[in-house]
Jmol script that loads the backbone (N, CA, C; Angstrom):
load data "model"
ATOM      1  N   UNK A   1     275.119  65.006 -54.559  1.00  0.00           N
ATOM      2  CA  UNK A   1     274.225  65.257 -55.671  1.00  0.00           C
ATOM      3  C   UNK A   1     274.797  64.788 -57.009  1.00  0.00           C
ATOM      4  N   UNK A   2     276.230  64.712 -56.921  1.00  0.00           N
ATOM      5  CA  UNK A   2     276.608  64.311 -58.470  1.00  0.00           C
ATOM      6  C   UNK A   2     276.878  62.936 -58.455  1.00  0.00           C
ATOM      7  N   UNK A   3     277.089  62.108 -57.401  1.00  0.00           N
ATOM      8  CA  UNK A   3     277.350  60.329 -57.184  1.00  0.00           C
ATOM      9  C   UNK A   3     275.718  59.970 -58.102  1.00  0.00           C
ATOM     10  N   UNK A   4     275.036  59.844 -58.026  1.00  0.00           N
ATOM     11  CA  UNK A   4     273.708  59.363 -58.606  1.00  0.00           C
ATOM     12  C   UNK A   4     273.809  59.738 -60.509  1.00  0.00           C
ATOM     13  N   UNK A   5     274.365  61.305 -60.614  1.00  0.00           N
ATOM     14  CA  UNK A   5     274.492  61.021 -62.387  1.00  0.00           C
ATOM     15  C   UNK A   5     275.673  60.028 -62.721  1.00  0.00           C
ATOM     16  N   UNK A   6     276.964  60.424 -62.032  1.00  0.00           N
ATOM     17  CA  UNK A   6     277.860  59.244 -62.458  1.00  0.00           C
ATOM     18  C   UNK A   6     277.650  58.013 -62.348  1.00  0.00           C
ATOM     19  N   UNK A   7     276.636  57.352 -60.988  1.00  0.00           N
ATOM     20  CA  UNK A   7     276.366  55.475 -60.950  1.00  0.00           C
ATOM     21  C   UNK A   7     275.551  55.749 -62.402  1.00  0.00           C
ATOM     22  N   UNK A   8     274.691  56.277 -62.704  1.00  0.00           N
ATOM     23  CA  UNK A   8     273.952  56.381 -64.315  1.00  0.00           C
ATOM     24  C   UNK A   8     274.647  56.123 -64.791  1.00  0.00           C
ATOM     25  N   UNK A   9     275.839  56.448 -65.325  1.00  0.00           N
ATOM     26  CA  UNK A   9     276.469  56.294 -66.558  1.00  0.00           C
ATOM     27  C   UNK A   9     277.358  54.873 -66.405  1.00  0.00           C
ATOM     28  N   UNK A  10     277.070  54.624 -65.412  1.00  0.00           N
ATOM     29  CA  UNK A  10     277.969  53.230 -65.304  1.00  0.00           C
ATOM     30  C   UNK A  10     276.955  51.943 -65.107  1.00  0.00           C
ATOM     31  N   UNK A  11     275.866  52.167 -64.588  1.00  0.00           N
ATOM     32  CA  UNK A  11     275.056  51.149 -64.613  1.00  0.00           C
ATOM     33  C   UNK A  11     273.522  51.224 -65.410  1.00  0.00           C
ATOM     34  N   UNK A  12     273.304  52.426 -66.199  1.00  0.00           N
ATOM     35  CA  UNK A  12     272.120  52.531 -66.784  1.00  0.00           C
ATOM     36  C   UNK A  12     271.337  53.096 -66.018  1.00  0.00           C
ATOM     37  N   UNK A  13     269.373  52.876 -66.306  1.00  0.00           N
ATOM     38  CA  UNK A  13     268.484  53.352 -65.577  1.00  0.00           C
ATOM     39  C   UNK A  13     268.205  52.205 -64.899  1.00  0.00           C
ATOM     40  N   UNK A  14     268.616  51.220 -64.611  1.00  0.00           N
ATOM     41  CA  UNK A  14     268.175  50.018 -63.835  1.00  0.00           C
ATOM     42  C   UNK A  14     268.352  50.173 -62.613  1.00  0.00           C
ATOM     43  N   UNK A  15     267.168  50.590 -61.672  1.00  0.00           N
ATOM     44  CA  UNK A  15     266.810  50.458 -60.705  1.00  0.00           C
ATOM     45  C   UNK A  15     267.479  50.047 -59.405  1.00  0.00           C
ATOM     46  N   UNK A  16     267.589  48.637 -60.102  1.00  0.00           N
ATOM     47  CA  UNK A  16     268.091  47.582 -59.049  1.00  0.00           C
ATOM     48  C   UNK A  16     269.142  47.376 -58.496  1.00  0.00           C
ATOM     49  N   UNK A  17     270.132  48.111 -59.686  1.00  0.00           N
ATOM     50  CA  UNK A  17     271.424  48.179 -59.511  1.00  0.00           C
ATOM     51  C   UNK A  17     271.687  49.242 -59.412  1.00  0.00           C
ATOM     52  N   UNK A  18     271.372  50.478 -59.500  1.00  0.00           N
ATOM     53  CA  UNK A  18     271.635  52.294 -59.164  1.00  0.00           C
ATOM     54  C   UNK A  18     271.364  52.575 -58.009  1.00  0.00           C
ATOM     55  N   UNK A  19     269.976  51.966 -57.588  1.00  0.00           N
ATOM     56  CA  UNK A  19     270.458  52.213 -56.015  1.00  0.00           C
ATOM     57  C   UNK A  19     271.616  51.890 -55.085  1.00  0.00           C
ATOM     58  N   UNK A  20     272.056  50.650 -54.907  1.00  0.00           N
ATOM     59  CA  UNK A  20     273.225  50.342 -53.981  1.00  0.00           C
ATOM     60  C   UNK A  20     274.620  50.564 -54.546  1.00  0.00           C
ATOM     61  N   UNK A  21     274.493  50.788 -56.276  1.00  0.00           N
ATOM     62  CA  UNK A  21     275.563  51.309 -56.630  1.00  0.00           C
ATOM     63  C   UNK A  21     275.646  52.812 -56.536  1.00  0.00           C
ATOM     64  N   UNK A  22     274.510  53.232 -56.226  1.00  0.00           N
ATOM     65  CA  UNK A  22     274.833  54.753 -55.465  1.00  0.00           C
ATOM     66  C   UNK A  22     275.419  55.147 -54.240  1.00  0.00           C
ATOM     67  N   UNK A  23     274.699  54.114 -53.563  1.00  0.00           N
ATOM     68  CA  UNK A  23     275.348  54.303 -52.064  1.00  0.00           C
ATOM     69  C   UNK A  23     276.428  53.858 -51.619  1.00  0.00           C
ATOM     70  N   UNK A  24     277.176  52.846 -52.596  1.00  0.00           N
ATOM     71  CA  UNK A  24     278.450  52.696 -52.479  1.00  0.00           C
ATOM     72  C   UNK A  24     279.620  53.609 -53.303  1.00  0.00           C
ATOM     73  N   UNK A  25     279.248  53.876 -54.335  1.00  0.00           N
ATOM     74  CA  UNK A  25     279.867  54.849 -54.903  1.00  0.00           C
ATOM     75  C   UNK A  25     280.066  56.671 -54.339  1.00  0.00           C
ATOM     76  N   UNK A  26     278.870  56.920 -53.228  1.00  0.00           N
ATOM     77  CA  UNK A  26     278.350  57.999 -52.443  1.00  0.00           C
ATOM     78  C   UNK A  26     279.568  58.063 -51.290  1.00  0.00           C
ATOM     79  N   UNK A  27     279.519  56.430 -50.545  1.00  0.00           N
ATOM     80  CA  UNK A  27     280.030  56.337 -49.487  1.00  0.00           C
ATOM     81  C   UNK A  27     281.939  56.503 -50.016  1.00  0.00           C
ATOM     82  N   UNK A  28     282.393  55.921 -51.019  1.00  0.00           N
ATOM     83  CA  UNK A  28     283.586  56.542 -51.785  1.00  0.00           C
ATOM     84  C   UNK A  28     283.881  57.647 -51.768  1.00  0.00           C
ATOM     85  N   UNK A  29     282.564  58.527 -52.391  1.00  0.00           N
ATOM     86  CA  UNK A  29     283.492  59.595 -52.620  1.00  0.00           C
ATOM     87  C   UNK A  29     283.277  60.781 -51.608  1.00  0.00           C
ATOM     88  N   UNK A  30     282.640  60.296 -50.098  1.00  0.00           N
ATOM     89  CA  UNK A  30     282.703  60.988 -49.104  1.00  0.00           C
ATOM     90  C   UNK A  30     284.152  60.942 -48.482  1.00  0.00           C
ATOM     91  N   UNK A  31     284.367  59.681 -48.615  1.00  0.00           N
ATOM     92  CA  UNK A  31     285.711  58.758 -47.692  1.00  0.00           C
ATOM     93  C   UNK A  31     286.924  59.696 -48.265  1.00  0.00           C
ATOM     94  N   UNK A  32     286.588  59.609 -50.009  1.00  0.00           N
ATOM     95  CA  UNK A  32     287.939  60.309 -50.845  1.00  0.00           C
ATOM     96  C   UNK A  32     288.672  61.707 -50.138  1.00  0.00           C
ATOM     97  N   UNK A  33     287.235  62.124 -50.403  1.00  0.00           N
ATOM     98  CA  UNK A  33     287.003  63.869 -50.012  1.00  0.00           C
ATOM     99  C   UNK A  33     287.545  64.125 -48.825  1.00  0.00           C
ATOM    100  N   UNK A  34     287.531  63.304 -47.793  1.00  0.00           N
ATOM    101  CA  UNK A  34     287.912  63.407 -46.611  1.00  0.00           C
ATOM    102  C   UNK A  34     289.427  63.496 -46.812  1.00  0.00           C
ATOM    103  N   UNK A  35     289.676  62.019 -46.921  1.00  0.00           N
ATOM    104  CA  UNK A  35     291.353  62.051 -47.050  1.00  0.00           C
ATOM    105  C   UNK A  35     291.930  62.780 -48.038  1.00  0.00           C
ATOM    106  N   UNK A  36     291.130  63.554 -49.477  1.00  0.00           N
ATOM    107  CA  UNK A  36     292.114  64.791 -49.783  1.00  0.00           C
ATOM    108  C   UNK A  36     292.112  65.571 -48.876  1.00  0.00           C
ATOM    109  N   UNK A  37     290.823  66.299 -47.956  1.00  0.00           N
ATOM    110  CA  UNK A  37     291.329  67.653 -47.555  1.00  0.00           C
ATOM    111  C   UNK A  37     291.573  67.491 -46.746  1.00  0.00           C
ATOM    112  N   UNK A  38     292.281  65.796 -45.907  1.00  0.00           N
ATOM    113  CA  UNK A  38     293.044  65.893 -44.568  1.00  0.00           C
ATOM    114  C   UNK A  38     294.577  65.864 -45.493  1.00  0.00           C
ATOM    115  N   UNK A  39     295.109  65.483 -46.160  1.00  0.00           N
ATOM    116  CA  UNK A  39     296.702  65.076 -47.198  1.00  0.00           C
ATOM    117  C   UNK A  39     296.675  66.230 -47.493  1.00  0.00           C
ATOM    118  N   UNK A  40     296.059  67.202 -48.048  1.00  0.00           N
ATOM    119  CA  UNK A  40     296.477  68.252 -49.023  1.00  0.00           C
ATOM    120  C   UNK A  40     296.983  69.166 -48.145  1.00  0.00           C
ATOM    121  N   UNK A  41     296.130  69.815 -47.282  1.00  0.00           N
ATOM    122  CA  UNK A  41     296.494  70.680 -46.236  1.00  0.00           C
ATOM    123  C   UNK A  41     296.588  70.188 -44.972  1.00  0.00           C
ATOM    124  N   UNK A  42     298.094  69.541 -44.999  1.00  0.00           N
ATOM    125  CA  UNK A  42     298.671  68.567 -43.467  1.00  0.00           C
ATOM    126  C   UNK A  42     298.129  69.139 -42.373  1.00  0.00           C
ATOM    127  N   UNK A  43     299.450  70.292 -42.456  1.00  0.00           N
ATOM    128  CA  UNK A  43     298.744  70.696 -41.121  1.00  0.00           C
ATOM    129  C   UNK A  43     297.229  71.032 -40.544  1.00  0.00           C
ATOM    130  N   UNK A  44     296.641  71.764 -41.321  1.00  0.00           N
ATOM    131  CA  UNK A  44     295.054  71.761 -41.109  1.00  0.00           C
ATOM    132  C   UNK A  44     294.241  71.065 -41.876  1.00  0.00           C
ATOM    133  N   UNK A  45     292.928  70.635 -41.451  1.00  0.00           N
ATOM    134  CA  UNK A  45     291.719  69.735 -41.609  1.00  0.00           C
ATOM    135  C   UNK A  45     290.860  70.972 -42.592  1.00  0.00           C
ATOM    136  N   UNK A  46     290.132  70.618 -43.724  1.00  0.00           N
ATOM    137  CA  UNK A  46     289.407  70.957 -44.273  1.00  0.00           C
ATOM    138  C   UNK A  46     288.366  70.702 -44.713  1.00  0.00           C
ATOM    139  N   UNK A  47     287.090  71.144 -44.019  1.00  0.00           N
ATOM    140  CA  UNK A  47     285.641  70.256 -43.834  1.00  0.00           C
ATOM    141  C   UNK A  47     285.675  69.449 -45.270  1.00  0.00           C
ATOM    142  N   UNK A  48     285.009  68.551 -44.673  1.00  0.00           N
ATOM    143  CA  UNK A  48     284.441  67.170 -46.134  1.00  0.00           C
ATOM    144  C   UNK A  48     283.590  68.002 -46.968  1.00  0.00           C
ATOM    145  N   UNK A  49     282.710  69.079 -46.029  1.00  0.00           N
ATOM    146  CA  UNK A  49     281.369  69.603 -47.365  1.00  0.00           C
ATOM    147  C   UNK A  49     282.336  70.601 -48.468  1.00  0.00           C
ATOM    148  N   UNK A  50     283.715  71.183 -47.880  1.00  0.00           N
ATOM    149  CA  UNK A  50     283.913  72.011 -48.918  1.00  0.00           C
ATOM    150  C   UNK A  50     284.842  71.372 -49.829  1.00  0.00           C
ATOM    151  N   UNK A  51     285.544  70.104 -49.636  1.00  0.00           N
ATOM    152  CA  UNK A  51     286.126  69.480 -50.856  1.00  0.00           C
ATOM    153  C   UNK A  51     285.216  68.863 -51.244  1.00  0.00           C
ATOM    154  N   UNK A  52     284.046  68.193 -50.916  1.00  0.00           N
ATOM    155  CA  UNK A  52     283.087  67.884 -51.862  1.00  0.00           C
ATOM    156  C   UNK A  52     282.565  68.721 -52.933  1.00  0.00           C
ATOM    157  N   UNK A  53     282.727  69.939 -52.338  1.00  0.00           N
ATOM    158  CA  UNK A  53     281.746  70.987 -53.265  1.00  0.00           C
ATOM    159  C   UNK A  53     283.126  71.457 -54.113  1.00  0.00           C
ATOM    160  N   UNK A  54     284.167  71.321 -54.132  1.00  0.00           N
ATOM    161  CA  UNK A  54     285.589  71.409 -54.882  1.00  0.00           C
ATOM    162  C   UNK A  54     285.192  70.464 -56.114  1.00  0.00           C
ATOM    163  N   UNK A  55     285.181  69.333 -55.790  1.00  0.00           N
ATOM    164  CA  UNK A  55     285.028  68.144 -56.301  1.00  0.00           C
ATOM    165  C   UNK A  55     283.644  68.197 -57.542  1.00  0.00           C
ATOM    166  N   UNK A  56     282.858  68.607 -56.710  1.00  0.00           N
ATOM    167  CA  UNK A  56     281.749  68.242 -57.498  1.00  0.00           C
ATOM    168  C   UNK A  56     281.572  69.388 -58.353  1.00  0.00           C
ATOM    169  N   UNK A  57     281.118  70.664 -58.389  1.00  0.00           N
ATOM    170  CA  UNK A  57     281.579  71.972 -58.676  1.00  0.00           C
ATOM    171  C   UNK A  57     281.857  71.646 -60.111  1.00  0.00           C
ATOM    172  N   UNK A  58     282.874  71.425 -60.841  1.00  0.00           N
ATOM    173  CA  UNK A  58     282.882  71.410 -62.262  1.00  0.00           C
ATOM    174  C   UNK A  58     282.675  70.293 -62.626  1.00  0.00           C
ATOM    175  N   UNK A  59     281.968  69.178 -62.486  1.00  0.00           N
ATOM    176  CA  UNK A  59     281.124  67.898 -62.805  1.00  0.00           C
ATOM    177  C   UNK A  59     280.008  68.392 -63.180  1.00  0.00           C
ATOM    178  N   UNK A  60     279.250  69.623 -62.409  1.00  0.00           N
ATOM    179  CA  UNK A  60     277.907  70.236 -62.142  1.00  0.00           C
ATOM    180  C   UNK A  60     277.902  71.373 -63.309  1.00  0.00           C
ATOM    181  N   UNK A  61     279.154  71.860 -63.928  1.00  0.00           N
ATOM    182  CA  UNK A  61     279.177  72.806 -64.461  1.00  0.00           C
ATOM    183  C   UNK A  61     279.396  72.267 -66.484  1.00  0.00           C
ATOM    184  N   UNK A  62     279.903  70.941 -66.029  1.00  0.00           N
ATOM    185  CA  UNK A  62     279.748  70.011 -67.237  1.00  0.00           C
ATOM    186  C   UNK A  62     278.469  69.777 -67.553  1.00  0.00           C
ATOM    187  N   UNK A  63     278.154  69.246 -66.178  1.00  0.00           N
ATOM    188  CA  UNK A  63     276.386  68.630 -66.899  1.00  0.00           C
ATOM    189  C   UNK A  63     275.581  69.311 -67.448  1.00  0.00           C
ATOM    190  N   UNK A  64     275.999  71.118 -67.202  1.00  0.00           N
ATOM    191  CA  UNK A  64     275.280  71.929 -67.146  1.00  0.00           C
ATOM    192  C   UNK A  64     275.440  72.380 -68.800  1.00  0.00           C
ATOM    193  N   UNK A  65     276.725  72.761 -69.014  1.00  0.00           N
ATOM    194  CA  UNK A  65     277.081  73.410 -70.968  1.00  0.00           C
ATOM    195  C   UNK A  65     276.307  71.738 -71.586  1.00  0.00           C
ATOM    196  N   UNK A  66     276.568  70.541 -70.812  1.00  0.00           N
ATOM    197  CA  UNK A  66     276.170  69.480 -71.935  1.00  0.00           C
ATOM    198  C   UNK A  66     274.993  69.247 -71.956  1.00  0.00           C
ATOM    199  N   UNK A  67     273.993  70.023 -70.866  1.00  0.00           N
ATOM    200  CA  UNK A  67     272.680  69.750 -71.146  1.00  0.00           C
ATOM    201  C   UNK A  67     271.756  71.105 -71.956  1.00  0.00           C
ATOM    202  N   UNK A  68     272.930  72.154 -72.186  1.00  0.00           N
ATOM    203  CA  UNK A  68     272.801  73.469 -72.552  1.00  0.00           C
ATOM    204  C   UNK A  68     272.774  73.124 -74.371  1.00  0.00           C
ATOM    205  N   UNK A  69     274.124  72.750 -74.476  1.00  0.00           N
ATOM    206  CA  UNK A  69     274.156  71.626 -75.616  1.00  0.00           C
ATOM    207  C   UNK A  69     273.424  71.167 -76.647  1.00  0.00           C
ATOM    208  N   UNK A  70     273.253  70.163 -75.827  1.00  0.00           N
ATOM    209  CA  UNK A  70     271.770  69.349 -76.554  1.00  0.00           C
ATOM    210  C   UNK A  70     270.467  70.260 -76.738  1.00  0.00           C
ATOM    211  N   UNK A  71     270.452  71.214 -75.927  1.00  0.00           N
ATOM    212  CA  UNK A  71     268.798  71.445 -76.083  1.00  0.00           C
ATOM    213  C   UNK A  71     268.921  73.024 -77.276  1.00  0.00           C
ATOM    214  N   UNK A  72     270.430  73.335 -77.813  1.00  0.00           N
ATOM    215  CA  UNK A  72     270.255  74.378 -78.945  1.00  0.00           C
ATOM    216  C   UNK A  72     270.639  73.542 -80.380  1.00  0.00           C
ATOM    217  N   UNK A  73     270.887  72.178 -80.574  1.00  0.00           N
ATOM    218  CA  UNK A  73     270.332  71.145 -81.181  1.00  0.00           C
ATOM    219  C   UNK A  73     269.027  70.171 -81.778  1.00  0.00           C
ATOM    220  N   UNK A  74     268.076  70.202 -80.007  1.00  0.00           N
ATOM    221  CA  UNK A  74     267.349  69.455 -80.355  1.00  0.00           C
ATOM    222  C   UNK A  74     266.232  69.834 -81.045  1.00  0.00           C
TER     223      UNK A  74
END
end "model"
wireframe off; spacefill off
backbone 0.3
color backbone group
């Protein structure tokens, strides 16, 4: 859920290029997630969904005060 705001900020609202730069940037940071929570905790494996949700978790909590932000501004 958070790969799609970050390709935004790197490629704009253009269409053409947010899609496959989503799904490559998606397919990254599944791959990442994996190999932290296989390195971090050697001996045991730690599902992909919960270092994703490690990962993503205060990205989600950014977007959230910065969209909180703007709107006691606008």
């Amino acid at each position: 859920l958070i790969v799609p705001h970050i390709a935004r900020r790197f490629v704009g609202n253009n269409i053409k290029l947010l899609i496959p730069y989503t799904a490559m940037l998606g397919s990254f940071f599944v791959v990442s997630s994996d190999l932290i929570g296989r390195l971090l905790f050697s001996p045991y494996e730690v599902p992909v969904g919960i270092m994703m949700s490690f990962l993503g978790c205060p990205y989600f909590i950014y977007l959230l005060f910065r969209q909180k932000g703007a709107q006691q501004y606008a």
